[in-house]
C-alpha positions in Angstrom: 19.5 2.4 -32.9 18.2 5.4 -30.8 19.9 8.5 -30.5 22.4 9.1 -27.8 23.5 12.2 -25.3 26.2 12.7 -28.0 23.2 13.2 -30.4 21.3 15.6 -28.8 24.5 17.6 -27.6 25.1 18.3 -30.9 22.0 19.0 -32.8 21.3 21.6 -29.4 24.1 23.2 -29.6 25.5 21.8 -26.0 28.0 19.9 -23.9 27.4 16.1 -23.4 27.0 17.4 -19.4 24.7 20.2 -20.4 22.2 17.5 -22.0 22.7 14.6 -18.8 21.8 17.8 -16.4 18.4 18.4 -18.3 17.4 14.8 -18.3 18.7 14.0 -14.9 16.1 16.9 -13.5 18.7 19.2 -12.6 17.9 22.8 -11.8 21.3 24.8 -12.7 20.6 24.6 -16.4 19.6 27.9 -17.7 16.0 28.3 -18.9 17.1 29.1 -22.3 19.3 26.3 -22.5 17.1 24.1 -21.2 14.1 24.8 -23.9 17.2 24.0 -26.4 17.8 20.7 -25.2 14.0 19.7 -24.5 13.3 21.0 -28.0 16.5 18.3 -29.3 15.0 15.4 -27.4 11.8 16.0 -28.7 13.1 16.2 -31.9 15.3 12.8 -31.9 12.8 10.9 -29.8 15.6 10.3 -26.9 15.3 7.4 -24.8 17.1 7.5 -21.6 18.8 4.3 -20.8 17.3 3.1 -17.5 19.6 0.1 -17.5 23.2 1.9 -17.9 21.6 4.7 -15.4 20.9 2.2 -12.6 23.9 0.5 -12.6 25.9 3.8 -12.3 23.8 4.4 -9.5 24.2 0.8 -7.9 20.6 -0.3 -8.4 18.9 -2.7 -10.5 15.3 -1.0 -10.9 14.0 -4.5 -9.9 11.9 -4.3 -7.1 10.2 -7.6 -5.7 6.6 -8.5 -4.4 6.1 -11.5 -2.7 2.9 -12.8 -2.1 1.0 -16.1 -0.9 -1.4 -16.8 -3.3 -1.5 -15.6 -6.5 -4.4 -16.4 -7.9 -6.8 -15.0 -5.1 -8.5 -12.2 -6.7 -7.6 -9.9 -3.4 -3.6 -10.4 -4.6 -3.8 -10.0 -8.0 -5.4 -6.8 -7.7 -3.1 -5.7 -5.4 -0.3 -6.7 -7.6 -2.0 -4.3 -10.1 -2.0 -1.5 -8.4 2.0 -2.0 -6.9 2.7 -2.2 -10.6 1.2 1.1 -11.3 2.8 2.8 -8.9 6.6 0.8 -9.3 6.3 2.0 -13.1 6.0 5.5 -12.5 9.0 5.4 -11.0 10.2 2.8 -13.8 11.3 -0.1 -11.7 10.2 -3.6 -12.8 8.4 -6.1 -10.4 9.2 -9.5 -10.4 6.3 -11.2 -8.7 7.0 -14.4 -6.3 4.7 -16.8 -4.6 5.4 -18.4 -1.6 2.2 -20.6 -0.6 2.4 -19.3 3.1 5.2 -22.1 3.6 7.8 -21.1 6.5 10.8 -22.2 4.0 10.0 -20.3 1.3 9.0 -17.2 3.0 12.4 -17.4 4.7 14.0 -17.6 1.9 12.8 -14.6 0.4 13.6 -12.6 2.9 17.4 -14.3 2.5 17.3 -13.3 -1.1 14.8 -13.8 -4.0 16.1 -16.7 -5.9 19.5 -15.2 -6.2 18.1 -12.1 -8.0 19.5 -8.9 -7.4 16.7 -6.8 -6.4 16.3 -2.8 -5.0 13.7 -3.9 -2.3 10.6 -6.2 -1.3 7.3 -5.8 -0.8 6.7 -8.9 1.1 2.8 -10.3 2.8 4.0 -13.1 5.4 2.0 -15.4 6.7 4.5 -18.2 8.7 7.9 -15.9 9.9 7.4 -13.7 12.3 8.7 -10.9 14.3 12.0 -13.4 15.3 13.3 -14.1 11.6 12.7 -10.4 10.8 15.1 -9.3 13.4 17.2 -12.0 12.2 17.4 -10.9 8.9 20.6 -10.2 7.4 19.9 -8.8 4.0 20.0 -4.9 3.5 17.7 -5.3 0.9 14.8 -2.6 1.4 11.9 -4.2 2.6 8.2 -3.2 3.3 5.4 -5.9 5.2 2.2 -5.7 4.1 -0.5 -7.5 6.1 -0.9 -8.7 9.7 1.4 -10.9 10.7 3.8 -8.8 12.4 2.4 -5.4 13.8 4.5 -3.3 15.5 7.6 -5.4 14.1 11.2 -4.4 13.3 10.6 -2.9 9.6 7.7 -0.9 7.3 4.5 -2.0 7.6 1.2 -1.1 5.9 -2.4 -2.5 6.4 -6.1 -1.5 7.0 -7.5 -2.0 10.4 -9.0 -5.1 10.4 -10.7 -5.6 13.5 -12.2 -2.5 13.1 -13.2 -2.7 9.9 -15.0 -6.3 11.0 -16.6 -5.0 13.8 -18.4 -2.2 11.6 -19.4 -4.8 9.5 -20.9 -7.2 12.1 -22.5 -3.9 13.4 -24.0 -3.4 10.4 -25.5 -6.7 10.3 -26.9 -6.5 13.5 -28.6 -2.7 12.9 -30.8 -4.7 10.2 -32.0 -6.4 13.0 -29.9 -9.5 12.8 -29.0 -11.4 16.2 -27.8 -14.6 15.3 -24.5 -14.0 13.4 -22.3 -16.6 12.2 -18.8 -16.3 11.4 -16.8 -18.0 8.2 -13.5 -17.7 8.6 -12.2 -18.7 12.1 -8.2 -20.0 12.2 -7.0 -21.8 14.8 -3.4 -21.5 13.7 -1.4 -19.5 16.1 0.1 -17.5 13.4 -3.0 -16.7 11.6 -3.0 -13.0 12.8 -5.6 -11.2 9.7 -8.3 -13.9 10.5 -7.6 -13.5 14.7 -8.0 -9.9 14.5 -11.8 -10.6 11.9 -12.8 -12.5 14.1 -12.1 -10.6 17.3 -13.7 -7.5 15.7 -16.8 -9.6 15.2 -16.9 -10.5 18.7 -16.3 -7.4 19.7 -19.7 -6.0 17.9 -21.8 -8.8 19.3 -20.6 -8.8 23.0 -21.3 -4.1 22.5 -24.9 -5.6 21.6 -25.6 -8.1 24.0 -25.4 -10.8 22.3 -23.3 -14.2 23.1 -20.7 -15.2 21.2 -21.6 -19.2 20.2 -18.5 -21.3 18.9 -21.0 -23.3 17.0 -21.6 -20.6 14.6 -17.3 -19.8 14.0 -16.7 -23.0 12.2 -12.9 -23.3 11.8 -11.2 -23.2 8.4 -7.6 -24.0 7.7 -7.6 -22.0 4.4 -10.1 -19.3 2.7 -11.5 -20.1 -0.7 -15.1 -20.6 -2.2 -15.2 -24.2 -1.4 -14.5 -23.7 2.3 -17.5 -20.8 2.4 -19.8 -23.4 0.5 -18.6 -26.4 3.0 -19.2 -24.3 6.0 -22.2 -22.6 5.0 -23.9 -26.1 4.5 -22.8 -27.0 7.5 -24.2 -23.4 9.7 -27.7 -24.4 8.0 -27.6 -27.8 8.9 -27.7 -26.3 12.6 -31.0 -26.6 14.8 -30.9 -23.1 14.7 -29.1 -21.6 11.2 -28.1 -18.5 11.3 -30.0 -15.3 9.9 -27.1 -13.7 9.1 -23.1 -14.1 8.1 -19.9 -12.6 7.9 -17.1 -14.1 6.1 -13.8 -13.5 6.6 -13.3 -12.8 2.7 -15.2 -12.3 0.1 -14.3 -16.0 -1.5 -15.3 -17.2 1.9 -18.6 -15.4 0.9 -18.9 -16.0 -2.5 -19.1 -19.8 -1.5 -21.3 -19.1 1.2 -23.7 -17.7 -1.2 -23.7 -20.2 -3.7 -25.0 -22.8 -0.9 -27.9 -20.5 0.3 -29.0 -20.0 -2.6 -28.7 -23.4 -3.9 -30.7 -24.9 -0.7 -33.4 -22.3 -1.5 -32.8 -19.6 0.4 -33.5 -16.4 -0.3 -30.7 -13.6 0.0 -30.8 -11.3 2.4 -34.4 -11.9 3.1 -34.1 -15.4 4.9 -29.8 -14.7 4.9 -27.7 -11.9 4.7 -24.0 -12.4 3.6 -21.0 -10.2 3.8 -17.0 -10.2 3.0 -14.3 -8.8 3.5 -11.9 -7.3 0.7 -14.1 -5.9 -2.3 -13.0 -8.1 -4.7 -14.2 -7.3 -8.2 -16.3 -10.7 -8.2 -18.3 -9.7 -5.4 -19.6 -6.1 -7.4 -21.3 -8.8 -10.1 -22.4 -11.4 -8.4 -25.8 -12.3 -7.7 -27.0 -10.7 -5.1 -24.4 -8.4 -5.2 -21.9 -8.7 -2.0 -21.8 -6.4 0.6 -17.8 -6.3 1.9 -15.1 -4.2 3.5 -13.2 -2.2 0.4 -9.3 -1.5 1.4 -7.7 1.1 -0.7 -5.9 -1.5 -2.6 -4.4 1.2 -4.7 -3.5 3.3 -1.3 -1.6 0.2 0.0 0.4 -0.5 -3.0 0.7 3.5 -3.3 2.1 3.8 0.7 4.6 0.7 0.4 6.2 1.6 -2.7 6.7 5.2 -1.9 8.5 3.3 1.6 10.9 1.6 -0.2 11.4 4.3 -2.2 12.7 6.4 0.9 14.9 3.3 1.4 15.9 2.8 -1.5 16.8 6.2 -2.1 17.9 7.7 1.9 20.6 7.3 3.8 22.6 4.4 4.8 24.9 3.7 8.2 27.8 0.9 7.7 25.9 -0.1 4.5 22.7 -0.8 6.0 19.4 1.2 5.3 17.8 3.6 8.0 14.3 2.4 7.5 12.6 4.0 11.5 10.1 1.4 11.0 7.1 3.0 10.3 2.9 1.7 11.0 0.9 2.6 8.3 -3.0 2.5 8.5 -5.0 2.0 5.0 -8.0 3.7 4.4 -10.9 1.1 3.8 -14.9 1.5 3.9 -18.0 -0.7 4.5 -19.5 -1.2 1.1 -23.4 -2.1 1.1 -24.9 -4.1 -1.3 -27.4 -6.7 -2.0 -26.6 -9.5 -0.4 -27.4 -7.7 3.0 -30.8 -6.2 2.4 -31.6 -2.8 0.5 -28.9 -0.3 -0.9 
């Protein structure tokens, strides 16, 4: 059994309080008193009890991260790095997927599975900006993604459109002009793959060149069989393209597999980018040129949000979150797959 406060009182010298004060961070402990406590914990290899702690304080140090998918590599990093950060503060993550399905996302934001939970760090993809405002759990909370900007709570994400134009004008300063695009959505609530695609658009139509439907095949979901599908079908075109961006880096990784495959060579008769750095992408051959988010700056920003929640003030038992926009750093990595480095 480890040693108690009782424990360490006694072998420094101190009160019970005197001891609590030091390991609660509390400045009006004397300096000498202090290094005679430190010294006692040191010595008896005191364990503070997180569990007893938190439930004087009301909390669980449970924190939850719901996500859509996760086994796409993009997620499961992430869910790395929120880890990181939630144990430096000591909180456990309990992870939940919710496939993207409207009833399961809503029911996360109701409550995850009954769990008693200090906040959520939650990447919709079917509610919107209407069940958010409908919410009625004062559970902390903290969006990540696109599908509701400018909504009624935290949110944190890189600037996709951007970041998809400055690929797409990448592609087009090595002299590219026909561009396809892997990726497309037609669901109305697809917001991440809208705003890819618009930034695409975007860099064609600043460069004089025509956006053609033909070569923005629709996709209703984004893994390596969908890139390998569509790519066949942009090079069974009259006119294939000499160059594509995918709307992920599965998307491309797929997309890849079938140039190469048919006998093409990459970049020299195709160049091929993603979107989202995954670490498959850094070893495949060629290499794959991609957007990088700060995946550890996201995580970073939205745990440090719900811990202003978690921790701030209240008004008739709800939370004050002043919804805050948060931009991620990201930046155009260049590899391989699009011609030299």
């Amino acid at each position: 059994m480890g040693a108690s406060l009782k424990d360490v009182a006694a072998l420094a010298g101190v009160s019970v309080k005197t001891v609590s004060n030091v390991v609660n961070g509390y400045t009006y402990v004397s300096p000498t008193t202090r290094e005679k406590v430190e010294r006692a914990l040191a010595e008896l290899d005191y364990r503070p009890n997180l569990s007893a702690r938190n439930l004087r304080q009301g909390r669980t140090g449970v924190i939850a991260l719901a996500l859509p998918e996760l086994d796409a590599p993009y997620f499961a990093e992430l869910t790395r790095f929120v880890i990181e950060a939630a144990s430096e503060r000591s909180w456990t993550v309990l992870i939940e997927q919710t496939d993207g399905l409207p009833d399961r996302e809503r029911e996360v934001l109701d409550g995850v599975r009954e769990q008693r939970i200090d906040g959520l760090i939650f990447s919709p993809i079917a509610v919107g900006r209407e069940e958010l405002s409908a919410r009625t759990d004062t559970t902390a909370l903290v969006l990540l993604g696109e599908r509701v900007l400018d909504g009624p709570t935290h949110h944190v994400a890189i600037d996709n459109q951007r970041a998809a134009r400055e690929v797409t004008e990448h592609l087009i300063a090595l002299g590219h002009t026909r561009i396809a695009a892997i990726g497309r959505q037609e669901n109305p609530s697809a917001n991440t793959a809208h705003l890819r695609l618009a930034g695409y658009r975007e860099a064609l139509d600043a460069a004089g060149i025509a956006y053609d439907e033909r070569l923005a095949p629709p996709t209703a979901s984004y893994h390596r069989a969908d890139g390998a599908r569509l790519m066949r079908q942009l090079l069974d075109l009259p006119e294939p393209p000499q160059a594509v961006f995918c709307c992920n880096d599965l998307l491309a990784l797929g997309a890849l597999r079938t140039a190469l495959s048919s006998g093409l060579r990459v970049p020299q008769d195709v160049a091929v980018a993603g979107f989202d750095d995954i670490e498959d992408g850094r070893y495949s051959t060629p290499t794959l040129t991609t957007v990088s988010p700060d995946k550890a700056q996201i995580a970073r920003v939205a745990v440090d949000m719900l811990d202003a929640q978690i921790n701030g003030p209240r008004r008739q038992g709800r939370r004050l979150p002043d919804a805050r926009e948060v931009a991620a750093d990201y930046r155009l990595v260049v590899r391989e797959s699009t011609g030299p480095v």
